[in-house]
N, C-alpha and C positions, 0 to 999 in steps of 0.2 A: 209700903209696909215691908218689913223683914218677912224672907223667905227661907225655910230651912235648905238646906243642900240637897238633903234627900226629894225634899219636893220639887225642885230642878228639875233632878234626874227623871222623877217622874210623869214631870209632867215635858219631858222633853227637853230643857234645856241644858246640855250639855255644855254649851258653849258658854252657858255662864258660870257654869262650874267653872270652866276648862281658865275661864278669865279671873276669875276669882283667885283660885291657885296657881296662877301666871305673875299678879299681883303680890300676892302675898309672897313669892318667891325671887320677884324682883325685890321687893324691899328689905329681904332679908340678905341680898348679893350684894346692895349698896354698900356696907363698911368694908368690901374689899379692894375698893377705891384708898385706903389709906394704906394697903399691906401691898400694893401692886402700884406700879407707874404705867405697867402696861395700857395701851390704849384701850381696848377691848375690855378687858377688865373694868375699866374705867367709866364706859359708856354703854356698855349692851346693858348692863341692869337698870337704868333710867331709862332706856326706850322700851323695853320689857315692862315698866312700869306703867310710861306712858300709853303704849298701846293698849294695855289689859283695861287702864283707868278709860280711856276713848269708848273701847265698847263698853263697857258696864255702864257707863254714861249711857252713851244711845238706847241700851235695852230697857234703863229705865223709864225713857220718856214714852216705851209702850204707842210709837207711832209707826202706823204703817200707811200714810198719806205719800203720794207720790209728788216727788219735787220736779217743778222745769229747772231743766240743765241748763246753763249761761252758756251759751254758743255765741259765735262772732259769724258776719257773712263774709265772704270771700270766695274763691275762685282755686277748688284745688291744684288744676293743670296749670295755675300763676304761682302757688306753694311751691310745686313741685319743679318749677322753674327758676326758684328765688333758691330754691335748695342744691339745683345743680349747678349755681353760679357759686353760691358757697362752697361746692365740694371741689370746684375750679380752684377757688381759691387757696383753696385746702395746698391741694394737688401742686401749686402754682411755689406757695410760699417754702414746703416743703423739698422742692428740686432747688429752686434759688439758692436755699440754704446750706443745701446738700445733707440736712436732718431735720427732725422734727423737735424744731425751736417751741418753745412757749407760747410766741407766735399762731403758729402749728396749732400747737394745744388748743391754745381759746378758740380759733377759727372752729376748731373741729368739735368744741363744744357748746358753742351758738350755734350750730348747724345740728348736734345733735337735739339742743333743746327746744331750735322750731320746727324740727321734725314731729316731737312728741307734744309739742304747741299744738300743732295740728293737729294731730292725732284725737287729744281730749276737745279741744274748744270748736271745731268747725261743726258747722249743719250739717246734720245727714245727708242732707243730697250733697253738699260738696265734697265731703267725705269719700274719695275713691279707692276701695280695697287695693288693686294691684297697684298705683301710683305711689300711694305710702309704703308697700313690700319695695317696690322699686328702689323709693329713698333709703327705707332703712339697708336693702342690701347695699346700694352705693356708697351709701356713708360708711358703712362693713369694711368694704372692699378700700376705699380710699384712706382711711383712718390707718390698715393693716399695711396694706402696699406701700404708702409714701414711708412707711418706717420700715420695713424688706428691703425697697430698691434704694437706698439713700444708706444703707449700712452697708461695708464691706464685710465677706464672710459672713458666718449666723449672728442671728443674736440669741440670746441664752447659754445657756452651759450644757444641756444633754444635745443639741442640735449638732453642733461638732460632731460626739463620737458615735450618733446615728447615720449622719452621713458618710463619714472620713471611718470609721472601723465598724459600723456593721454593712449600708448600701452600696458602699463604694466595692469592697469585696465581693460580696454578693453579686452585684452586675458583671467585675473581671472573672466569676469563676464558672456562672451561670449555674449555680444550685445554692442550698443553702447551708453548705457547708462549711464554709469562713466562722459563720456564726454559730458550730454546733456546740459550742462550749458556754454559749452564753443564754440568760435564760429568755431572750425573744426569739430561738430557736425554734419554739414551739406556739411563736405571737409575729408571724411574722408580717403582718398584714399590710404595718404602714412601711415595711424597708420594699418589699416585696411592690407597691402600690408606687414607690419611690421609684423604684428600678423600672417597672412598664412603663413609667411615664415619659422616662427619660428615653426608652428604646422608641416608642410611637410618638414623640415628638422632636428625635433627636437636637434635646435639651440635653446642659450639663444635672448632675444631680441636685446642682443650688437651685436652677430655676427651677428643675421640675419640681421640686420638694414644696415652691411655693405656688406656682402654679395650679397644681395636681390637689394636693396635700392640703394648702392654704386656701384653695378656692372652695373646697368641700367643706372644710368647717363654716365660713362666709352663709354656704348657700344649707346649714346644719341646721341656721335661728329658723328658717319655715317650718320646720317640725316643731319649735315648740308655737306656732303660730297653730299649726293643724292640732296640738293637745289642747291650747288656750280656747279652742273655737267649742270644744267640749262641755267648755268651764264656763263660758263668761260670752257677751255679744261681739259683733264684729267687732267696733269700736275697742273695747277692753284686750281684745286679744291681740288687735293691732299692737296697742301699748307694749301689752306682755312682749312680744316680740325683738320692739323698738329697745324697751330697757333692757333686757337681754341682751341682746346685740352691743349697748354700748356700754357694757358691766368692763372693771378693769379686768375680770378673767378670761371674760372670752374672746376681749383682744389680747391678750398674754396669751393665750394660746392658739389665737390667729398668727402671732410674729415670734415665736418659741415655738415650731413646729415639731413637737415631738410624736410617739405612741398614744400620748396623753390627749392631744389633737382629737385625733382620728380614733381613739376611745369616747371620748364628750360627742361622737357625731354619732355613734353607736348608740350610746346610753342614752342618747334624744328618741331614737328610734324603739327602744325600746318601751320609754317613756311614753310615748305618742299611740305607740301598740298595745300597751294595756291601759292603758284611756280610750282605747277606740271598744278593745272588747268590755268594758266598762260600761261603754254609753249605749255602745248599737247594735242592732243586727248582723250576726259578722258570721263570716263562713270561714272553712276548713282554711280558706288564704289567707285571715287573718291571722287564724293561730301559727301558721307558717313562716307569715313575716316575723312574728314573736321571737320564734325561738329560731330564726333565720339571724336578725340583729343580737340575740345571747350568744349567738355562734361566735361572730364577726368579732364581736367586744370578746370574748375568749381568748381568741386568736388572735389579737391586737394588743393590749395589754394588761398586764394585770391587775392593778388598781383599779383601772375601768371596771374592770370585770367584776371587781369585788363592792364597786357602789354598784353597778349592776342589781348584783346578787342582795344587795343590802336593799334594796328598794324593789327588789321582787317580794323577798322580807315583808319588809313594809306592807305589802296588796294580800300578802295571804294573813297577817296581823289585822287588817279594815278585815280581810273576812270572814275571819273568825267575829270580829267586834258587830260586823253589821249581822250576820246571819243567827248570831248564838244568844248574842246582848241585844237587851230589849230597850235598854236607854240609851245606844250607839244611834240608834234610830230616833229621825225628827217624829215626836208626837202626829204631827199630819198627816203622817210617811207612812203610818202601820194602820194594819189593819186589826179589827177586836182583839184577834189573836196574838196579837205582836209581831207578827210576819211585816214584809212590804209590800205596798201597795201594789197593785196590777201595774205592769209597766206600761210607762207613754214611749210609743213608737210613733208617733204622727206630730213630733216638734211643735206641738200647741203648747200656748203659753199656758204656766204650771200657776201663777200667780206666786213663784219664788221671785224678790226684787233683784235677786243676785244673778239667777241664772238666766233667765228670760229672755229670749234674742240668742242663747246658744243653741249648737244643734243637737238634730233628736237625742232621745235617749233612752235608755232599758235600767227599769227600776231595779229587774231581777237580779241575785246573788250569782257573783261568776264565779266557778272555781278554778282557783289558779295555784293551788298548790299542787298541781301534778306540774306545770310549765317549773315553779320553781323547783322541785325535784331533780326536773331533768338539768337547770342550769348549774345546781349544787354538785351533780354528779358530773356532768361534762367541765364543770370548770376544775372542779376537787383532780378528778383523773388528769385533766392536761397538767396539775402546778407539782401533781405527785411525782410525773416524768420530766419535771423541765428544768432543766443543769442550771445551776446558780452559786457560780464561786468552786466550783466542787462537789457540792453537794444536791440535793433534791430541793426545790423551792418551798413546797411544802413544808416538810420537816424543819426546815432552816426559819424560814417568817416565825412557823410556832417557838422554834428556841431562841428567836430574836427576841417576840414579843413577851413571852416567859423572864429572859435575862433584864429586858427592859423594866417588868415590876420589881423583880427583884431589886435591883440595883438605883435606879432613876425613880419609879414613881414615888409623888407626896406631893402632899395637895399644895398647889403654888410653887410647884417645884419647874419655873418655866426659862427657856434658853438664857442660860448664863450671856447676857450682851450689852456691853456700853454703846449707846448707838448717836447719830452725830455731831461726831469728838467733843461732847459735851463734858467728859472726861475730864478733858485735856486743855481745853480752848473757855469752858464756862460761860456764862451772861449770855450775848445774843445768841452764841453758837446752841446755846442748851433753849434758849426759846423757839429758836427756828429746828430745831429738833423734835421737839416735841409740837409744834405746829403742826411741822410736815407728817408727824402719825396721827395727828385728830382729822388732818385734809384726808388723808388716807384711807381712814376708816368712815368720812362721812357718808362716804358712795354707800358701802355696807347696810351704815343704821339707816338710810332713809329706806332700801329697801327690805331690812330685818323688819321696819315699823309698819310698812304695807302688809308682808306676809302674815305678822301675828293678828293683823285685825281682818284678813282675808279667810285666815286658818278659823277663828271664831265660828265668822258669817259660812263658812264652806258645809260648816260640822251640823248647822241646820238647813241647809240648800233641798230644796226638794225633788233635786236630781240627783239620782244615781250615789247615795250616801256611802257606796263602796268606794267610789273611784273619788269624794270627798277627804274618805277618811286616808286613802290610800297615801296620795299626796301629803297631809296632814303629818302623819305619823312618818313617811320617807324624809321631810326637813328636817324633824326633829331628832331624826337617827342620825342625818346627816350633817345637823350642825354638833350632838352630840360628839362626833367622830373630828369634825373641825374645831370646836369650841372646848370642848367639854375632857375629852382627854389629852390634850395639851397642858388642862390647868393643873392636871394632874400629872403633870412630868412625862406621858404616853407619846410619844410621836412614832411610832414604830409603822404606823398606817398611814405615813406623810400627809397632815391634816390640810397641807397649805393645798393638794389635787384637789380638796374634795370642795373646795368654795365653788369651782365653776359650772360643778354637777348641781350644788345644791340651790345655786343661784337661777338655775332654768326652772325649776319646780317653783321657787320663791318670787321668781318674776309673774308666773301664771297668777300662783294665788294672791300675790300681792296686785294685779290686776285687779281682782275680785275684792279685794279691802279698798283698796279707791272708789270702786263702785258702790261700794255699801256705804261710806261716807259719803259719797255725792250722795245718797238714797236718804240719809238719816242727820244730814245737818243743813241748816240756813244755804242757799247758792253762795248769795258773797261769801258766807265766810267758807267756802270748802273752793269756790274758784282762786280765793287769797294762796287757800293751800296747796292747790294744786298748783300755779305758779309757782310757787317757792320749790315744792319739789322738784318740780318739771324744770327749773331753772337750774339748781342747785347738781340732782340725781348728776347729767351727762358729763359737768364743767368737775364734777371730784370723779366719777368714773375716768375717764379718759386722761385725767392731771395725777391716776392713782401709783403707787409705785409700782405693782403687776403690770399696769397696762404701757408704760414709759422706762421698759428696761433699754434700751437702744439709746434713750437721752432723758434723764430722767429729771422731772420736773425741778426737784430739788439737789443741784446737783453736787450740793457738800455734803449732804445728810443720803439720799441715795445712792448703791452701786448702779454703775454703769456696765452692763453685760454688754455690749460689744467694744469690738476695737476698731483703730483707724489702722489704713492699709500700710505704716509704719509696723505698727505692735504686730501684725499679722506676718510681715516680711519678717521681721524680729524670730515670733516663735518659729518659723520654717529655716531660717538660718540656725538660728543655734542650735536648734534639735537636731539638724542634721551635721553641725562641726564638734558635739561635743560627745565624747566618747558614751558610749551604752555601758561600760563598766562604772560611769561616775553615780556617785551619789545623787539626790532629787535637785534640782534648782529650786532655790525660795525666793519669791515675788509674794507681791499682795497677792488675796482674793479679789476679784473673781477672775484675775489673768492668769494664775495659777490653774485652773480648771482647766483654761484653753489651752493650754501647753500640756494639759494630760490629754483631753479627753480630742482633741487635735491628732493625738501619740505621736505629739512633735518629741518630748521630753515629761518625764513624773515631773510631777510638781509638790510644791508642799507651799505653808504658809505663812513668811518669816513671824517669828516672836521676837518683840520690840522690847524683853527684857535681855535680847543679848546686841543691842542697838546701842551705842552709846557715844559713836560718830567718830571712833579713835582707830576702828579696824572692821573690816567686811565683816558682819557677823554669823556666815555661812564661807565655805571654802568658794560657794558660788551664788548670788545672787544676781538679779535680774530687776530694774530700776527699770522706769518709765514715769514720764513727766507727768502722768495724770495723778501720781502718790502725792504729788505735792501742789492741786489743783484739786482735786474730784472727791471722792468719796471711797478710799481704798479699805476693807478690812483688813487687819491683821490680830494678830491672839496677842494676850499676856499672861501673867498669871494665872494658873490651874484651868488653861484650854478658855478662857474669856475672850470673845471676839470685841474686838472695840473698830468701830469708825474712827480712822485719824489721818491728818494728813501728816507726811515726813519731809524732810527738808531732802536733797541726793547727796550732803554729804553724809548725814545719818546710814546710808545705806551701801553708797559706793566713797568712801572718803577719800584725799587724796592717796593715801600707803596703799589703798588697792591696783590692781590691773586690770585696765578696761580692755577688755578681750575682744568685744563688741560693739559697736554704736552704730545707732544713726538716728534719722530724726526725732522718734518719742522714745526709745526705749534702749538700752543698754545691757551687756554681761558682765559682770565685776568679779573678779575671783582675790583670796589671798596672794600676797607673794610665797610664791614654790607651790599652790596647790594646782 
């Protein structure tokens, strides 16, 4: 029968509210699928539809009959032996090649997806807690590593000029003085962590940066394993973990080791620590660690800091909602009063089918707006003293993000980009261009569609409705911030950091949405689904364009962020033969970057409307074979980035002067410049 809204609320169902107008707002997002090509645009409003349409379904069939789980028997210490011959292979194919080939790739995601095979379908007794943390860190470590030690130089673009102009100084000057102009002055955590590693293992800065730096974020997934055990049973948190770990973010910032790194290993911590004061019993040490890991993320970067802060946000938003709102609370949760119930400290099952099998918990209201207080004011003070370009960090973000509305925002106002050279080339090129952004963003939707049906089930759980709603509303802020003001021309908060933060939260509770589908539909048909994800989730993770900067899956449509030890010898020669009075050299993206942020040489980005293949179209350009093989950006008209490839006489024709060469890469200049 038809139910009013308000009788929902009243009588506890928020989460059908909550799907209701999750529905309704997906179907209304659908027609922007015709004003946008963008992927995203394209496909998050049909999984938003889908997921909201999944649970309103389930809530209507009004069952709360417990299903057997389709398990398989088997032998986890043989799993976990089939797994380390895979990660052999991994490891095997990967030196052969001297990259991580496609090859690579699939290896590494048949081995992520019978990881997480096992994970859902084994017998509890086969089931062995540390054996699977084992697998998922190996496969961590080996997925990150074979694409570190198989690249020469870094990969990524900020790697560079963290090591080469802020740790490298730092270590010859032994203070922090090299870097008082810049604004990790006052963040110095991971140069600083950079520099110890290298003195107590004398290592260069390359290895220890991966060593040090890279092994911490690897061994970062067990905290969201110790938050998931809060949430969800051993099993589920196992998952949470596993998909985590093989998200394309958090290997892109396993092999991109930047601030950003070793911020995501903070913000876990922080995570994990108001989930623990959420659940349990906790003393003066846990508030310590709290605001111990808000220090750390302070002092490391600041984007961190500031989803930090956004998801501290968040826990004091749930507790307002859970302590004040009388429908934030599950109907079986309150008491006549409206209050919460006595809290369960003795991890007896609650008879929630979602949480059950997690550990203990504390019903009570915590408050945590005094911890966000302090993180608002310790972060606010560091960003009010910390040099940036000149000016105050502070003061400057606010008149960035102010010029930004001014000037940029309007709805669908999103990065001016022809992307690959579909432009230019058309038919296949423009199908395997847009291929390669729906492969891209599958990883995404499969786990956007767990979280939203996780988010439902969480918002009635009859544990600890704070630390439910906390998480809840921290995704939604935080795909806000990645999703939502992008479409609105806003990037001034670099939306693409905030996927890896939001993806740790969204691996937990999309844990908890699998679960409640195993709970609430037929076995075959949800073991079908889970296969398909489980299949699907690791093989687009791992194949995604974040997670394959070093050699990227598709490698006409994606940039390639590293170089061979050609292009590397290239930038180190010419930066050091060509005069410090000259003008910028212009190369594609993203070689261009490595020759600034190297500070071999400025770079800049040639425009291919002064290309026309009769004269160098710069006094100095800078040519490399991969322009006319790979996936080079350059701009055209009114600052438009396009994917294309270039022919070298386009670039160096024969009237120029090669001033340079060797095997990938070249200096061209005019005659007499």
């Amino acid at each position: 029968m038809n139910v009013h809204p308000t009788a929902w609320l009243r009588s506890g169902r928020l989460d059908v509210l909550m799907a209701a107008v999750g529905l309704v707002i997906g179907v209304g997002l659908l027609p922007l699928a015709v004003l946008s090509s963008e992927a995203y645009v394209q496909t998050v409003p049909p999984v938003l539809v889908a997921a909201c349409a999944v649970y309103l379904y389930s809530t209507r069939r009004e069952t709360s009959a417990s299903r057997d789980r389709l398990t398989v028997g088997g032998s986890g210490v043989a799993a976990a032996e089939l797994t380390g011959i895979g990660l052999v292979a991994v490891a095997t194919a990967a030196a052969l090649a001297g990259t991580r080939t496609l090859l690579v790739i699939l290896l590494a995601g048949a081995v992520g997806a019978f990881i997480l095979l096992q994970i859902v379908f084994l017998s509890d007794e086969a089931l062995d807690e540390r054996l699977v943390l084992v697998q998922i860190l190996a496969h961590a470590f080996v997925v990150r590593f074979a694409g570190l030690f198989t690249t020469p130089g870094f990969i990524g673009v900020d790697s560079w000029t963290h090591v080469t102009q802020y740790a490298a100084p730092v270590l010859e000057a032994g203070s922090l003085a090299p870097i008082s102009d810049v604004k990790y002055y006052f963040a110095p955590f991971h140069h600083l962590t950079n520099v110890v590693g290298t003195e107590l293992l004398g290592v260069p800065l390359r290895l220890s940066l991966y060593l040090v730096l890279g092994s911490v974020l690897v061994f970062g997934v067990l905290l969201v394993y110790g938050t998931a055990r809060y949430f969800v049973d051993l099993r589920w948190a196992l998952f949470a973990t596993g998909a985590f770990a093989m998200t394309d973010q958090a290997i892109r910032w396993g092999m991109h080791v930047i601030p950003t790194s070793l911020g995501l290993v903070f913000f876990l911590g922080v995570v994990f620590s108001v989930t623990r004061l959420l659940h349990a019993e906790t003393t003066r040490a846990d508030w310590a660690m709290l605001c111990g890991f808000i220090v750390a993320v302070s002092l490391t970067h600041q984007v961190s800091a500031f989803v930090s802060l956004v998801f501290m946000g968040s826990a004091v938003v749930a507790q307002v909602l859970v302590g004040h709102v009388d429908w934030a609370i599950p109907a079986d949760h309150r008491t006549t009063s409206g209050n919460l119930t006595a809290p369960t400290r003795d991890g007896s099952e609650s008879g929630d089918p979602i949480t059950d099998g997690a550990s203990r918990t504390l019903a009570d209201t915590v408050p945590l707006h005094g911890v966000f207080a302090f993180h608002l004011v310790f972060t606010g003070a560091l960003w009010a003293i910390t040099p940036w370009s000149g000016e105050r960090f502070l003061p400057r973000i606010v008149a960035l993000f102010w010029l930004t509305v001014q000037r940029s925002a309007g709805f669908l106002n999103l990065v001016p980009e022809e992307s690959g050279g579909a432009a230019a080339a058309g038919g296949t090129q423009a199908v395997t261009a847009q291929l390669a952004g729906y492969i891209d963003a599958v990883g995404f939707l499969v786990l956007l569609f767990a979280a939203l049906v996780g988010s439902f089930a969480l918002v009635r759980r009859h544990r600890s409705p704070q630390a439910s709603h906390t998480v809840v509303v921290a995704i939604a802020v935080m795909l806000f911030f990645s999703l939502g003001l992008p479409l609105f021309g806003i990037r001034t908060f670099l939306p693409g950091r905030w996927y890896a933060f939001a993806y740790a939260l969204m691996a937990v509770v999309g844990a908890a949405g699998l679960r409640y589908v195993g709970l609430e539909f037929s076995t075959r048909a949800v073991a079908a689904l889970l296969v398909v994800l489980v299949l699907v989730f690791p093989f687009a993770m791992v194949a995604g364009k974040k997670a394959t900067l070093d050699d990227p899956t598709f490698d006409e449509q994606w940039p390639k962020y590293s170089y061979t030890e050609s292009e590397i010898a290239a930038m180190g020669t010419i930066g050091e033969t060509t005069p410090g009075s000259e003008d910028a050299l212009f190369t594609d993206h993203p070689y261009r970057t490595a020759f600034e942020s190297s500070g071999a040489f400025f770079g800049a980005t040639i425009n291919l409307t002064r290309v026309d293949g009769t004269d160098p179209p710069y006094d100095r350009v800078v040519y490399r074979d991969y322009q006319s093989s790979g996936a080079p950006q350059f701009t055209i008209e009114k600052g438009v980035v396009v994917t294309r490839q270039v022919s070298r006489d386009q670039i160096c024709p024969e009237s120029s002067n090669v001033v340079y060469q060797n095997q990938d890469a070249e200096l061209c200049t005019r005659s007499g410049a």
